[in-house]
C-alpha positions as CSV (number, residue, x, y, z in Angstrom):
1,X,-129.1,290.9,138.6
2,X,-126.1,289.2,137.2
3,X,-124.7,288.2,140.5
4,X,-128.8,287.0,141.2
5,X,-128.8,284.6,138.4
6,X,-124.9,283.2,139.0
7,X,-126.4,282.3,142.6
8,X,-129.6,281.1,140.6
9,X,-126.9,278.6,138.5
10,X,-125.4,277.0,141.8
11,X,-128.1,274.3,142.5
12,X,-128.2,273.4,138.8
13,X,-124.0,273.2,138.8
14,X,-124.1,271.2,142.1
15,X,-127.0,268.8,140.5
16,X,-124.4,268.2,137.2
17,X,-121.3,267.3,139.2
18,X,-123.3,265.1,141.3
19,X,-124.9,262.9,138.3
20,X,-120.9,263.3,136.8
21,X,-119.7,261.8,139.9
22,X,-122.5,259.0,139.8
23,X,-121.7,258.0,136.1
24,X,-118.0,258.1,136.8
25,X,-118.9,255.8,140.1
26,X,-121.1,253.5,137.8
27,X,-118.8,252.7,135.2
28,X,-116.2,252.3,138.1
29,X,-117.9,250.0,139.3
30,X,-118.8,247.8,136.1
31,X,-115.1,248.6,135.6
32,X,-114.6,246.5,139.1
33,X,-117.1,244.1,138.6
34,X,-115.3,242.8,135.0
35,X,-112.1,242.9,136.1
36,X,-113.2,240.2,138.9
37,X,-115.4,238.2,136.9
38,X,-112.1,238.7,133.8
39,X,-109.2,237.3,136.2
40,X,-111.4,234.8,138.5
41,X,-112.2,233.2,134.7
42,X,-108.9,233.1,133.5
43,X,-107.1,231.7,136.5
44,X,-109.7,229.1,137.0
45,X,-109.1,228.2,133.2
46,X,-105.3,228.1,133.9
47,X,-105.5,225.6,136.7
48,X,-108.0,223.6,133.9
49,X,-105.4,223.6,131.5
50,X,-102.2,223.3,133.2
51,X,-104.2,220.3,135.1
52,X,-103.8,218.3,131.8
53,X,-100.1,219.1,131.3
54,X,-98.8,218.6,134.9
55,X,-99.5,216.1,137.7
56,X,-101.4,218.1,140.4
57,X,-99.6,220.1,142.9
58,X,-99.8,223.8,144.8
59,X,-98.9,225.4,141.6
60,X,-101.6,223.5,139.7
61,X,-104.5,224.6,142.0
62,X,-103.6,228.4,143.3
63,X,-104.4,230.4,140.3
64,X,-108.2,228.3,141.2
65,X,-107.7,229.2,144.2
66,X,-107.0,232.6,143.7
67,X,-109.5,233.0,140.7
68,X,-113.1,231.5,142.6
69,X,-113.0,234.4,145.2
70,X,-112.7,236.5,142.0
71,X,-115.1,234.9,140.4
72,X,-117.7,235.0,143.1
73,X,-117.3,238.5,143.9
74,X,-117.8,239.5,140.7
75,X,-120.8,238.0,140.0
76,X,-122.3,238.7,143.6
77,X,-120.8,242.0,142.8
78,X,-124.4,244.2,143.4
79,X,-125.2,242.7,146.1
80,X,-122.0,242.5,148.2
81,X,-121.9,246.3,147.6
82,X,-125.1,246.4,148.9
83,X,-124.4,244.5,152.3
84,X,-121.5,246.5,152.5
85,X,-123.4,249.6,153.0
86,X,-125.4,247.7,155.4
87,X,-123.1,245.5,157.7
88,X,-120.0,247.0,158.6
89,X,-118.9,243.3,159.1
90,X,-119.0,242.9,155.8
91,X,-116.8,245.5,155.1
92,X,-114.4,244.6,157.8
93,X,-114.3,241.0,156.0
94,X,-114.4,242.1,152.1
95,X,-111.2,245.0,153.6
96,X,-109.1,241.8,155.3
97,X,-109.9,240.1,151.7
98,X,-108.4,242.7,149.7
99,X,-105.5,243.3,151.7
100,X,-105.1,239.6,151.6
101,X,-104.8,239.5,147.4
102,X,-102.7,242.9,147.7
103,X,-100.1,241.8,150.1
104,X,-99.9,238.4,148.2
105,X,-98.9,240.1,145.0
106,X,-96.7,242.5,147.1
107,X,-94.9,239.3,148.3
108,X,-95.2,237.5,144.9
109,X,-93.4,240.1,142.7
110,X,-91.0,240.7,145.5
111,X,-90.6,237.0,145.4
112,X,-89.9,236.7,142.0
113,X,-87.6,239.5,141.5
114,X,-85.5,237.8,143.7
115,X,-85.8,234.4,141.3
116,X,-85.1,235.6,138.4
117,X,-82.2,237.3,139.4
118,X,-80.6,233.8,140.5
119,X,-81.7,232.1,137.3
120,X,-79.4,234.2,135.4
121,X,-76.7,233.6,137.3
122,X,-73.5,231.6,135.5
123,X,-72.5,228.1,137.1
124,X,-69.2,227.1,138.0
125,X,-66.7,225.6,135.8
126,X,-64.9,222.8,136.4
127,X,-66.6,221.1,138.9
128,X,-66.4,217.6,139.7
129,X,-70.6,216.3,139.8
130,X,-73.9,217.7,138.5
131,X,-76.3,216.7,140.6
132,X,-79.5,217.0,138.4
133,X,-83.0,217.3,140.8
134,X,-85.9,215.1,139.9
135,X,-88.6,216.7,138.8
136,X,-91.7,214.3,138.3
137,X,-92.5,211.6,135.9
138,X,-95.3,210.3,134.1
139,X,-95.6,205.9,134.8
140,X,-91.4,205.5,133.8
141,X,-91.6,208.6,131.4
142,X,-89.8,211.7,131.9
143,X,-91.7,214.6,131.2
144,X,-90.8,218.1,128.9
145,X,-89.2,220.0,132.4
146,X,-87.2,216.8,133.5
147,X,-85.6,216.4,129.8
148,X,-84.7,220.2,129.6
149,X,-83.1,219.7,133.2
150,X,-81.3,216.4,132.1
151,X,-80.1,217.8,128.8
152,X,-78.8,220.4,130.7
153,X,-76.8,218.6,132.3
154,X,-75.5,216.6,129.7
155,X,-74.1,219.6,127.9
156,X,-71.8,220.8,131.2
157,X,-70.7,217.4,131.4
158,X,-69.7,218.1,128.0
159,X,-67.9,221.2,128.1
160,X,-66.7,219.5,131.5
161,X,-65.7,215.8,130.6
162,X,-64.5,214.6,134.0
163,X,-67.6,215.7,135.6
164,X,-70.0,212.9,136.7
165,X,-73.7,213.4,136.6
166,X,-75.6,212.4,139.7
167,X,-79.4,211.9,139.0
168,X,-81.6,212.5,142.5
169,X,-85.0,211.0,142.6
170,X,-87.2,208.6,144.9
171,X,-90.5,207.0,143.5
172,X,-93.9,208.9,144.0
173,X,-97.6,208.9,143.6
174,X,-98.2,207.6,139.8
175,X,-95.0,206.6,138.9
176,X,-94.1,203.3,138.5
177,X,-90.2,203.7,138.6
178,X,-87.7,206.3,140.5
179,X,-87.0,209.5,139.1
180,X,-83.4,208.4,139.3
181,X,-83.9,205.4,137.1
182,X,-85.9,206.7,134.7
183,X,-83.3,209.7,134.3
184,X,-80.7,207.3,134.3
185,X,-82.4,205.3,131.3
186,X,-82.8,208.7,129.6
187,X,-79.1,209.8,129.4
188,X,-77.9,206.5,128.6
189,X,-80.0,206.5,125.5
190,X,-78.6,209.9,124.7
191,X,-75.1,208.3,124.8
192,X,-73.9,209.1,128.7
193,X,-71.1,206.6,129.3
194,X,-73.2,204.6,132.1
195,X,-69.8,205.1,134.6
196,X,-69.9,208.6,135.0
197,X,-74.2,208.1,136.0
198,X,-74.5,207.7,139.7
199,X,-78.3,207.1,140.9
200,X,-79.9,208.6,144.0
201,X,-82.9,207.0,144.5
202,X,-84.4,207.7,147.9
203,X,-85.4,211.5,148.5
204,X,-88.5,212.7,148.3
205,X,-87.4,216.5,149.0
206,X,-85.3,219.5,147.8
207,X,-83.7,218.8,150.7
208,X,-83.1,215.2,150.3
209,X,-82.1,215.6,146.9
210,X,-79.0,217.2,148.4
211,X,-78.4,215.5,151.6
212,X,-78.3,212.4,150.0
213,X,-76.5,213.1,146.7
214,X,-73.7,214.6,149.2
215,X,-73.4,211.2,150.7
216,X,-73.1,209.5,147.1
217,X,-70.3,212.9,146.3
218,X,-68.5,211.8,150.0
219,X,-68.1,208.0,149.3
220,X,-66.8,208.9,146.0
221,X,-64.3,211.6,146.8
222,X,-63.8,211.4,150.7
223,X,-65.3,215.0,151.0
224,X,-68.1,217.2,149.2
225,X,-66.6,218.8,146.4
226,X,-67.5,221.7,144.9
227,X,-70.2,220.7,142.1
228,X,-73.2,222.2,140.1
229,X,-76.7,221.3,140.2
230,X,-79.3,221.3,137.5
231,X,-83.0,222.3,138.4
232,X,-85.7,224.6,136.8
233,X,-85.4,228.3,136.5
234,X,-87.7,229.2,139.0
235,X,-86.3,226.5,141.2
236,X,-83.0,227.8,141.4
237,X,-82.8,230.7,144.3
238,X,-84.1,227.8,146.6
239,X,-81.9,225.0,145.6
240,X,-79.2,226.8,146.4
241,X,-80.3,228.1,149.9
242,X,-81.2,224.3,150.8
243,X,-78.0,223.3,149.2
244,X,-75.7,225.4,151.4
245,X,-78.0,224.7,154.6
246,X,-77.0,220.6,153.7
247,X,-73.2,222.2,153.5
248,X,-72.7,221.8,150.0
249,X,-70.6,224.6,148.0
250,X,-72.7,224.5,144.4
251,X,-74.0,226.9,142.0
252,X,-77.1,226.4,139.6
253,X,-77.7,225.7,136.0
254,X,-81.5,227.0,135.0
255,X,-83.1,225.4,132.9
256,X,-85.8,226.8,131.3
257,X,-89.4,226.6,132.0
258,X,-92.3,226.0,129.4
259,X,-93.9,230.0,128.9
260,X,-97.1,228.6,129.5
261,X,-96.6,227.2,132.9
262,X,-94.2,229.7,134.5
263,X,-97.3,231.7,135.7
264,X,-97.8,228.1,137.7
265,X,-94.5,227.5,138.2
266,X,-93.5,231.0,140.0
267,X,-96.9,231.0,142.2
268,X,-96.1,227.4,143.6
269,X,-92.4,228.7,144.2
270,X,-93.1,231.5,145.9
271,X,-95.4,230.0,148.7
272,X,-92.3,227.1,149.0
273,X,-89.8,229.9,149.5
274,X,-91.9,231.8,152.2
275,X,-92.8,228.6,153.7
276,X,-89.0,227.6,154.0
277,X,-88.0,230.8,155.5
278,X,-91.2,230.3,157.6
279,X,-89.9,227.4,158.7
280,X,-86.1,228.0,159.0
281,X,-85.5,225.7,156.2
282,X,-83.0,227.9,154.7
């Protein structure tokens, strides 16, 4: 009899595991559905924000990117899992989608690993030019990351007083100056003796930046000595891949970014990096 109502029991066992599982899949699934709708928000808002801070470049726009798939996904979320059960197209696309987002942040954190390792890196002493990069300006005013790079570079030319400081920078889109010039005009006013400024006012490039300030460093010394540049944290592992693909023998001084645009700052560096090794750029 016992053994008749333990087989009795199995129907009504089976029929509790089964609605378990279907709670467990529910909330899983409102789980999923907040978690997209959470992130697509909050990287839309962060290209918003960062919009008003920054003049508009890849950085600026791929957490939007990024976040509108999100976004979508989560709202649609019902009925997407719906045509999923129904199209196997679908699947096959909303599968190449998520491998898509997973191998980017595979590459990303790989990516940045590898930068913040070379941001903590010391630069060498002694060395005869800093060659700080240009960074953007605002009409002919520097902004918050080209001061932090420019005082920088005043303080190694302080602890290294024959050093000259070579500021690299052509004129772009909303600014009314070169990059040069205005970070010329900056360091004088912060008491730079004018003779030791040398102005680089043509590249438009990473690798102009160096190409050209090696010329400046050759008519100057008759060869490319060894010299230190000055760019932004996250800038720094690529600077000085492009520096030694233009031949130069330098080493980096980080300085550091805003906490609230690093997020930004790292995306849009990570794409450049795989793009340059992409392109055999470094």
């Amino acid at each position: 009899m016992k053994k008749q109502h333990s087989f009795l029991n199995v129907p009504r066992l089976l029929l509790s595991l089964f609605r378990r599982a279907l709670k467990q899949t529910r909330f899983m699934l409102i789980q999923t559905r907040f978690i997209l709708i959470l992130f697509g928000s909050l990287f839309i808002l962060d290209t918003l924000f960062v919009m008003t801070l920054s003049n508009l470049n890849l950085g600026v726009i791929l957490p939007a990117v990024l976040g509108i798939p999100m976004l979508f996904s989560g709202i649609f979320f019902p009925a997407i899992k719906r045509a999923q059960v129904k199209y196997r197209l679908v699947r096959i696309f909303f599968r190449l989608i998520v491998f898509s987002y997973a191998s980017f942040a595979l590459f990303f954190i790989m990516t940045s690993a590898v930068i913040l390792q070379s941001a903590q890196a010391a630069p060498a002493s002694g060395a005869k030019a800093v060659i700080v990069l240009g960074a953007g300006i605002h009409g002919d005013q520097i902004t918050r990351m080209l001061t932090k790079r420019l005082n920088a570079a005043i303080e190694y030319q302080k602890d290294n007083p024959g050093a000259i400081i070579i500021v690299s920078g052509g004129q772009g889109s909303g600014e009314t100056i070169t990059e040069a010039e205005a970070m010329e005009q900056y360091l004088l006013a912060q008491g730079v003796a004018p003779e030791t400024i040398k102005k680089e006012e043509a590249a438009a490039s990473t690798q102009e930046n160096f190409r050209f300030s090696k010329t400046i460093l050759e008519d100057l010394f008759g060869y490319a000595p060894v010299c230190v540049f000055v760019t932004s944290d996250f800038h720094v592992y690529r600077a000085l891949r492009v520096a030694a693909s233009e031949g130069l023998t330098a080493s980096g001084i980080a300085a550091r970014t805003e906490w609230y645009v690093l997020p930004n700052c790292y995306l849009r560096e990570s794409v450049a990096i795989w793009g340059y090794l992409l392109l055999g750029r470094i």
